[in-house]
ROKE-92190 format. One record per residue (C-alpha): residue in three letters; x, z, y. Coordinates in steps of 0.25 Angstrom, whole numbers, plus 2048, in hexadecimal, padded with zeros to 3 digits. Each point is the difference from the previous one (the first is absolute). Example, Ala and Ser with C-alpha at 12.3 -4.5 7.8 and 13.67 -1.06 7.14 Angstrom:
% residues 2
Ala83181F7EE Ser8067FE80E 
//
This chain:
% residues 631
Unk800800800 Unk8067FD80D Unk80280C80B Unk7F57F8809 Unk7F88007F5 Unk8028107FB Unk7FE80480E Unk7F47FA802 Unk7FB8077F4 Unk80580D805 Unk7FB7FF80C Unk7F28047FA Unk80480C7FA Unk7F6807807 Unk7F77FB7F4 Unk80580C7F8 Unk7FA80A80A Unk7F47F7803 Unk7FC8007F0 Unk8008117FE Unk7F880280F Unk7F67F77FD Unk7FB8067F2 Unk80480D806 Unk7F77FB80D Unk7F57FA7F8 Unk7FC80C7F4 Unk80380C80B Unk7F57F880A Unk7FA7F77F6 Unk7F780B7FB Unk7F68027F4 Unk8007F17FF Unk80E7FE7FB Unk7FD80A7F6 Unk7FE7F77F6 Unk80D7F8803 Unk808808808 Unk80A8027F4 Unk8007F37FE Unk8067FD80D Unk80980E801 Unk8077F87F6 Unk8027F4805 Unk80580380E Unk80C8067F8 Unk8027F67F7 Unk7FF7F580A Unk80B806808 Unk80A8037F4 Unk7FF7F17FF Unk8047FC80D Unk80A80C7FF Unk8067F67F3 Unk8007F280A Unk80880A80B Unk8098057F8 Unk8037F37F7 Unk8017F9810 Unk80980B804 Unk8097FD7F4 Unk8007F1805 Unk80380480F Unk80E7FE805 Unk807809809 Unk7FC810800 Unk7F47FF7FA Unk7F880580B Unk7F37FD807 Unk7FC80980B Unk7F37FB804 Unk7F980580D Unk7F18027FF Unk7FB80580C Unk80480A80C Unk7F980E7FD Unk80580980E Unk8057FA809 Unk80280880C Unk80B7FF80B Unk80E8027F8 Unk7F98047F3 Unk7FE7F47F7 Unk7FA8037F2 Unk7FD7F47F6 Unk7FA7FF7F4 Unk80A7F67F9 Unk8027FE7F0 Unk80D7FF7F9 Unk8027F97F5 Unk80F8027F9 Unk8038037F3 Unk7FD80F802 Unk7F3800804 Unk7FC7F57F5 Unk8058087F6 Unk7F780B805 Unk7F47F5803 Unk8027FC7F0 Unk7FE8107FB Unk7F5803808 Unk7F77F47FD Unk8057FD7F3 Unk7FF80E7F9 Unk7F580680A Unk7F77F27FB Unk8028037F2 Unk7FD810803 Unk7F37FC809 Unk7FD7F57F4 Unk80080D7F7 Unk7F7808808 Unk7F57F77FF Unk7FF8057F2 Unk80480F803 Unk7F780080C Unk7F27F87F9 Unk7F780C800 Unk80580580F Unk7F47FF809 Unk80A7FF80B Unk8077F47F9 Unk8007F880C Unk80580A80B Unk80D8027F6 Unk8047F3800 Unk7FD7FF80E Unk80C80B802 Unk8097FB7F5 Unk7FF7F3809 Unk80280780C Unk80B8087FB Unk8077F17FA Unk8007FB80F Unk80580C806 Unk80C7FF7F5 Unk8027F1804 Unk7FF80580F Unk80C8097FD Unk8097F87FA Unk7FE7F3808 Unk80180580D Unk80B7FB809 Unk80280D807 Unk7FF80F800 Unk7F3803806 Unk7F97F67FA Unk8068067F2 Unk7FA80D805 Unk7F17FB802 Unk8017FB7F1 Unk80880E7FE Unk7F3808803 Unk7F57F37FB Unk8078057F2 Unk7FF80E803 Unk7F17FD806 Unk7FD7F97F1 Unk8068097F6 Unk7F980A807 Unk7F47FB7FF Unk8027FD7F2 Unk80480D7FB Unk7F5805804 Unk7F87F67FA Unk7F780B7F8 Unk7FD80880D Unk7F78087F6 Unk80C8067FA Unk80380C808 Unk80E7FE7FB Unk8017F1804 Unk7FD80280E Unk80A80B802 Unk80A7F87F9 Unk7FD7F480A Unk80280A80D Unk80C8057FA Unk8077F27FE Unk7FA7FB80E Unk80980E805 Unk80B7FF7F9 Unk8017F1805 Unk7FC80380D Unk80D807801 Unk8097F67FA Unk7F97F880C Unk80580680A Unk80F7FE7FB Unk7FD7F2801 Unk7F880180D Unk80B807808 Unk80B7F57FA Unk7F87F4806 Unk7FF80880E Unk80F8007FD Unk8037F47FE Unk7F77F980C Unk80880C80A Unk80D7FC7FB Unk7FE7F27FE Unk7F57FB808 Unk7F97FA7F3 Unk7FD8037F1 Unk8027F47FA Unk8097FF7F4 Unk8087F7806 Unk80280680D Unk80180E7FA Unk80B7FB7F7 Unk8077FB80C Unk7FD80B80A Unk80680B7F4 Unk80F7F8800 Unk80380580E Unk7F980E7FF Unk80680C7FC Unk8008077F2 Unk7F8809805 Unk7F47F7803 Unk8007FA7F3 Unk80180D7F9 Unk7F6806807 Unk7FA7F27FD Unk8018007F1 Unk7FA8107FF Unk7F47FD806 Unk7FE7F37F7 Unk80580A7F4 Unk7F380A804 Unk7F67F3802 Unk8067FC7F2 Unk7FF80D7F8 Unk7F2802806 Unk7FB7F27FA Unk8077FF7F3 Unk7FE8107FC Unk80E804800 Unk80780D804 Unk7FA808808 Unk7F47F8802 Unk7FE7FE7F1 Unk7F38097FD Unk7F57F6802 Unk8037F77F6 Unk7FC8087F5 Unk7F3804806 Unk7FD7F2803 Unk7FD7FE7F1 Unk7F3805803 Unk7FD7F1805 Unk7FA7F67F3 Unk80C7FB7FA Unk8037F3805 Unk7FF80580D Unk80D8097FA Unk8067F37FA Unk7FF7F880E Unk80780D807 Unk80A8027F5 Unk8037F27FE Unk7FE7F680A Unk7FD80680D Unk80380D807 Unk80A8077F9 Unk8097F4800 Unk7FD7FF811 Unk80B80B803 Unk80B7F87F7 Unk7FC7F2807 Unk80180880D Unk80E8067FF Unk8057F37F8 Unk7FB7F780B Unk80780A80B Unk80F7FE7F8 Unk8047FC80D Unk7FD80D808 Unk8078087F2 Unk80C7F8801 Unk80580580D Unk7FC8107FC Unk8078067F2 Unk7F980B803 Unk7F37FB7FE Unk8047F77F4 Unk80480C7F8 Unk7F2807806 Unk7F87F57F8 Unk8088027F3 Unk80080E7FF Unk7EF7FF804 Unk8017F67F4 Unk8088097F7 Unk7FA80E802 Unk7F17F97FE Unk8047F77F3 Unk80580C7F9 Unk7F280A808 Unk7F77F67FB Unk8058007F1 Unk80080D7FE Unk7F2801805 Unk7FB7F67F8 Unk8068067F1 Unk7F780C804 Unk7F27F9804 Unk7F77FE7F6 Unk7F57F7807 Unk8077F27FC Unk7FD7FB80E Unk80880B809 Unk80B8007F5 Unk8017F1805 Unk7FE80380D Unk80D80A7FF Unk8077F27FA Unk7FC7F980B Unk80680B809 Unk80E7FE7F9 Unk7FF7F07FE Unk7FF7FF80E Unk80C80B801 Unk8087F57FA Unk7FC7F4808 Unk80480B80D Unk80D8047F9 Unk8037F1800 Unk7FC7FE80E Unk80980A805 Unk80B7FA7F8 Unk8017F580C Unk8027F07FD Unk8048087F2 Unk7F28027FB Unk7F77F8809 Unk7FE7F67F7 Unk7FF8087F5 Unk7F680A805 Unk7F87F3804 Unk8017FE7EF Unk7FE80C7FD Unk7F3801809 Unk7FB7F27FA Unk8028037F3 Unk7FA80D802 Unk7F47FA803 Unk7FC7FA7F2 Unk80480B7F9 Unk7FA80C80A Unk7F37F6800 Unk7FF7FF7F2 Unk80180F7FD Unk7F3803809 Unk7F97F67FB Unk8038047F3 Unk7FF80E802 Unk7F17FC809 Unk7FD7F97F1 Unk80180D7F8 Unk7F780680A Unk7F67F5801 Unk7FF8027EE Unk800811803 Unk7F6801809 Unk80A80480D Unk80880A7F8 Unk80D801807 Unk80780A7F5 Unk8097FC7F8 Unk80080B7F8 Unk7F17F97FB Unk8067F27FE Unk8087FF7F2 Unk7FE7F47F6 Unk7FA7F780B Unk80C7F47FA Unk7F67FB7F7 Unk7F6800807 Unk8037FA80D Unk80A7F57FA Unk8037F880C Unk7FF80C80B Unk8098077F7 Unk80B7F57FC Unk8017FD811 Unk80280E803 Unk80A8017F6 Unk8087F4807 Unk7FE80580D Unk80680E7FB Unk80C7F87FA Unk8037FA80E Unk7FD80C809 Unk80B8097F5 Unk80B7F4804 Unk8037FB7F0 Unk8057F1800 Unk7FD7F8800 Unk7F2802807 Unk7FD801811 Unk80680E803 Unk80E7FF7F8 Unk8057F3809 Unk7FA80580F Unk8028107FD Unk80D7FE7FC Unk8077FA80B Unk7FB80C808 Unk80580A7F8 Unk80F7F8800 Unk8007FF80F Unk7FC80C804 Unk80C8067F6 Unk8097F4806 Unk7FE80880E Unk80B8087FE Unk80580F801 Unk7F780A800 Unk7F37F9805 Unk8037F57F3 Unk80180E7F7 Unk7F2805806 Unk7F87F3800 Unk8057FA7F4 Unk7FF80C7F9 Unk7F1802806 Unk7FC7F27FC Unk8058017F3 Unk7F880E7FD Unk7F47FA807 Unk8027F47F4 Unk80080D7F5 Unk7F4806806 Unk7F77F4801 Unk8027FC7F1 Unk7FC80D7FD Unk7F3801807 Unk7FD7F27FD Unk8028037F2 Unk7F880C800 Unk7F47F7805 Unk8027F77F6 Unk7FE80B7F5 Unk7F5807804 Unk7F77F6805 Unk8037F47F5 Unk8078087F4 Unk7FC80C7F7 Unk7F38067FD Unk7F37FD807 Unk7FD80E80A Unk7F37F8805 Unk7F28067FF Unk7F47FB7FA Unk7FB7FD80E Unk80B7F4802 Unk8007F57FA Unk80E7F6803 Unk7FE7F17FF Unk8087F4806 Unk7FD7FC80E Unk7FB7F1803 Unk8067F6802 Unk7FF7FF80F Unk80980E800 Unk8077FB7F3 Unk8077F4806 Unk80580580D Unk80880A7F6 Unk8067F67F7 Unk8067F880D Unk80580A806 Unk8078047F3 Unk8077F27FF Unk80480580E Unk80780E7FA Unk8077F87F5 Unk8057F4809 Unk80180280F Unk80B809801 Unk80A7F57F9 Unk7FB7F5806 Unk80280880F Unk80E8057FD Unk8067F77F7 Unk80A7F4807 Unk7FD80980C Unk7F27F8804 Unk7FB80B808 Unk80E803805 Unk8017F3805 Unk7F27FF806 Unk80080B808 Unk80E7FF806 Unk7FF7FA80C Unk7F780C803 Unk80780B7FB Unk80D7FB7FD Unk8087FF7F2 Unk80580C7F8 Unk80D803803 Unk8058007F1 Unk7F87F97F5 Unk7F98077F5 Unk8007FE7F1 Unk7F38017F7 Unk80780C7F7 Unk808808809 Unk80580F7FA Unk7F880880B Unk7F47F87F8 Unk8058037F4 Unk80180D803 Unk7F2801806 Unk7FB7F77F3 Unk80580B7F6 Unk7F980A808 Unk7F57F97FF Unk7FF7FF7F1 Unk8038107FE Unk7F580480B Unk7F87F57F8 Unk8038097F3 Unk7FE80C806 Unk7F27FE805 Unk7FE7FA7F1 Unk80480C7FB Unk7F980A809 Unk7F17F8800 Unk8037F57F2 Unk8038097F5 Unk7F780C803 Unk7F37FF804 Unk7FC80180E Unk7F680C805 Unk7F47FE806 Unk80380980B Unk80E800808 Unk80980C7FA Unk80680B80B Unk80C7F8806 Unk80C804804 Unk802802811 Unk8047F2800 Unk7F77FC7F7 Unk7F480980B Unk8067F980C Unk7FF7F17FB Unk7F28037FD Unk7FE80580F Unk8067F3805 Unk80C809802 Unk7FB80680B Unk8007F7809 Unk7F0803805 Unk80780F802 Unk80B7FB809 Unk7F97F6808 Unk7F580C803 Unk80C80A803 Unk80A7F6807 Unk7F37F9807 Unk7F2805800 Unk80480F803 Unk8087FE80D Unk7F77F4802 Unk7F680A801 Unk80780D808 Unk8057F680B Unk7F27FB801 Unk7FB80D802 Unk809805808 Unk7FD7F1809 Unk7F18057FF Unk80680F804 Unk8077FB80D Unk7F67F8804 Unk7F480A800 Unk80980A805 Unk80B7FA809 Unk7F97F0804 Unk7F2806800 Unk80680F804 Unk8077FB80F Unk7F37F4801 Unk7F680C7FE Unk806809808 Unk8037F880D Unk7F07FB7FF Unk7FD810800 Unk80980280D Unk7FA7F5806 Unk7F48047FC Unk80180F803 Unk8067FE80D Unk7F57F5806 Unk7F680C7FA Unk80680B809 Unk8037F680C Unk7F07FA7FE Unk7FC80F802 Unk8057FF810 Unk7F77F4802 Unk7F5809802 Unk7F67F6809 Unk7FD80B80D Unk8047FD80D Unk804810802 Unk80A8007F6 Unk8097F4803 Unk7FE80580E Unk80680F7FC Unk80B7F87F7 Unk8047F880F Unk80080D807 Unk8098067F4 Unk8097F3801 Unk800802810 Unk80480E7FE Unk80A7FD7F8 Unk8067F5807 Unk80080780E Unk80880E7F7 Unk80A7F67FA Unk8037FA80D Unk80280F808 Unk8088047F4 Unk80B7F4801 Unk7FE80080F Unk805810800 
//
């Protein structure tokens, strides 16, 4: 294709945001009359923009130079010296992103037309998961940081929304308030950066940013790169903003898939990737990101070995995937790319455990437990062989996604050198240990053993509507991470946007041989704890490890003590100054004025006698002062 050509065809690339707002548009003001389709088209909107995602990324490919369309849409404030546009980007970044989102988020909205048959609020949901699509889009495509910002909060609008879909559920409206908190203050990280960046630099484009930060000082980018850190650990739950992920598993399950998989989490990844110039000129705040990353992969493990409801122990994996993907971002032009892999692989294999693990609820009537699964092997065949190779590509073993885009990480974050390579190395490698052991443990007590079902249950295979999506995304699991990283293809296709590993790595390095023989002894481990003995229908008294993981380690307990308390004694004593001290000095000069025009009115008597002993008085007065300073 020639570059006229190619350009001409990106050029339209506003199509990918048109497609998600319109169905999003139509079923939320349509009404009851697109009740009858309104799924039908909450489908196809997605599906229509993951095929023009396809023609611009097979243009891109075609497309000399940079590979870069920055296309101008429209001038959304312009006031005086502040210019803000809505512009779309297309580079290979952000259609790596635009390929994730539509490609997995369809097949996740596809399955939700059977999960969600017998919802009467069908069409509202796919209505958000539409809206939620476009905010995504909006987020990845935009050309500049404010506009980021207004996808930024669109996705924190929709996954609001959507965890609390069942607004019945006492327990689902609190989780969605807790994640639109937790977020909101994550916001205000990314907030104060883009005031930055437009007081330092006159702009927030990505371009002009990237300039401006080359003649700035450390400091500006430092302090730069922490605020993107706080918008970036608010979205993608990491450390301290992790809590609300866990809770938001209140949402219906595809919901958790899209969040997991596809969308929100992956937001604060894209964000500091997409900001590598800004972490290339502050150390500080690379190393800030890697140790956010380490600290959370190796949190989020160890909560999910504890949790017994299959969808937070997958929630707590989520946590520490996205651990990784940060790690490798704060690996500079070391791990950029491979993050990137990490992430897009992450998205089949992450996608296909919640839908499988919505697939055993759909057959046991909503039971979360998965010390009342056992046995379900045989009886949900297909849900249960996907699972099992989406389990094989999350744990890392070769030659399946998880081995070729987790591995790079792991060598490069040992490569770093000195102490920090001994600490993130050696936290990426146990973080490889501890998810082959929770995984593992999954897979036992919901596939293998004995059933521990009731009578009331009554596990069958899913259709085929749900079925299908599970089976794609399982070639995904198997296949994506060797064609990303082998030959260096996504190397390749993403340097000219975050340049080219400094050294080269191999597919079989001896950090990932270290980290794969960890992997098969926490493997065995968790065989020997929950495969050989029966497992009990009630969780045994754990150890204070064991007690912690299951309270999400605390992290509810710190927020509240770290947050919500002094949150609460500085807002009352702000309540206390200002009844007392504002409203104090305003009631008291009102009372003095008032008290004094009082005694003052009571010389305003009306009677002519009484002004005319008051001049008398003053005349008196007057003629003494005068004899006094005469004498």
């Amino acid at each position: 294709m020639t570059t006229l050509a190619a350009t001409g065809v990106l050029r339209v690339s506003w199509l990918l945001l048109a497609f998600p707002v319109f169905g999003a548009a139509v079923l939320l003001l349509g009404g009851r009359r697109t009740n009858r389709w309104g799924h039908l088209l909450g489908v196809a909107m997605p599906l229509a923009a993951f095929v023009y995602g396809v023609i611009a990324y097979f243009t891109l490919l075609g497309h000399s130079g940079n590979r870069e369309i920055d296309l101008h849409m429209y001038s959304w404030i312009p006031v005086a010296g502040f210019q803000a546009n809505i512009g779309l980007l297309i580079d290979p970044l952000s259609v790596c992103f635009v390929l994730l989102i539509t490609g997995v988020g369809s097949l996740i909205i596809i399955y939700s037309v059977g999960y969600m048959a017998h919802d009467i609020d069908r069409r509202r949901f796919f209505g958000y998961m539409n809206l939620f699509v476009a905010a995504m889009l909006l987020l990845v495509l935009a050309d500049n940081y404010l506009a980021l910002y207004a996808g930024w909060e669109g996705v924190g609008l929709a996954s609001y929304l959507l965890i609390g879909f069942w607004q019945f559920k006492p327990s689902a409206a609190v989780a969605a308030k807790k994640a639109f908190i937790a977020n909101r203050v994550g916001d205000a990280g990314l907030s104060l950066a883009v005031m930055l960046m437009f007081a330092e630099y006159g702009t927030f484009t990505f371009s002009g940013v990237d300039a401006g930060v080359k003649h700035s000082g450390s400091g500006v980018a430092l302090a730069l790169g922490l605020l993107l850190l706080l918008g970036a650990c608010g979205k993608s739950a990491q450390v301290p903003l992790q809590s609300w992920l866990l809770d938001a598993m209140e949402g219906p399950t595809p919901v958790s898939a899209l969040i997991h998989a596809a969308t929100m989490v992956t937001a604060g990844v894209y964000l500091m990737v997409r900001s590598n110039p800004i972490l290339a000129y502050s150390a500080d705040a690379r190393i800030a990101v890697a140790i956010v990353g380490a600290v959370t992969l190796l949190f989020g493990g160890i909560i999910a070995c504890a949790k017994d409801d299959i969808k937070k122990s997958l929630a707590g994996s989520t946590m520490s995937q996205i651990g990784y993907m940060m790690l490798g971002a704060g690996l500079g032009p070391a791990g950029y790319a491979f993050a990137i892999g990490q992430l897009l692989a992450h998205g089949f294999f992450k996608a296909g455990l919640f839908l499988g693990a919505g697939s055993v609820m759909h057959g046991m009537n909503d039971e979360v437990n998965m010390r009342r699964y056992g046995a379900l092997g045989r009886i949900m065949p297909i849900t249960s062989v996907t699972f099992g190779l989406a389990y094989l590509a999350i744990i890392g073993i070769p030659p399946f996604s998880g081995f070729f885009t987790k591995d790079p990480i792991i060598d490069a974050a040992w490569g770093s050198g000195g102490t920090q390579g001994w600490l993130l190395g050696g936290a990426a490698i146990i973080g490889a240990g501890i998810t082959a052991f929770y995984m593992t443990r999954m897979m036992l007590m919901t596939w293998f053993g004995a059933k521990r079902w009731d009578e009331h249950a009554h596990p069958h295979e899913s259709p085929g509507v749900m079925t299908w999506p599970m089976v794609v995304l399982a070639v995904g699991s198997v296949g994506a991470g060797a064609f990303l990283i082998i030959d260096d293809r996504l190397v390749d296709f993403l340097a000219p946007v975050v340049g080219s590993p400094p050294v080269s790595h191999g597919l079989f390095t001896w950090p990932g041989g270290i980290a794969l023989i960890l992997v098969v002894l926490a493997a065995a481990g968790a065989w020997a704890i929950y495969g050989r003995v029966p497992v009990p229908a009630t969780a045994p008294r754990g150890s204070f490890v064991t007690n912690a993981a299951r309270k999400d380690l605390y992290g509810d307990a710190l927020n509240e003590s770290a947050l919500m308390r002094p949150g609460q004694w500085l807002t009352r004593l702000s309540v206390y100054f200002d009844s007392r001290g504002v409203d104090g000095l305003v009631n008291t000069l009102a009372a003095t004025v008032g008290g004094s025009s009082g005694r003052l009115r009571r010389i305003q008597s009306g009677f002519v006698r009484s002004y005319a002993l008051s001049m008398l008085i003053g005349a008196v007065l007057l003629v003494a002062g005068l004899l006094v300073v005469r004498l």
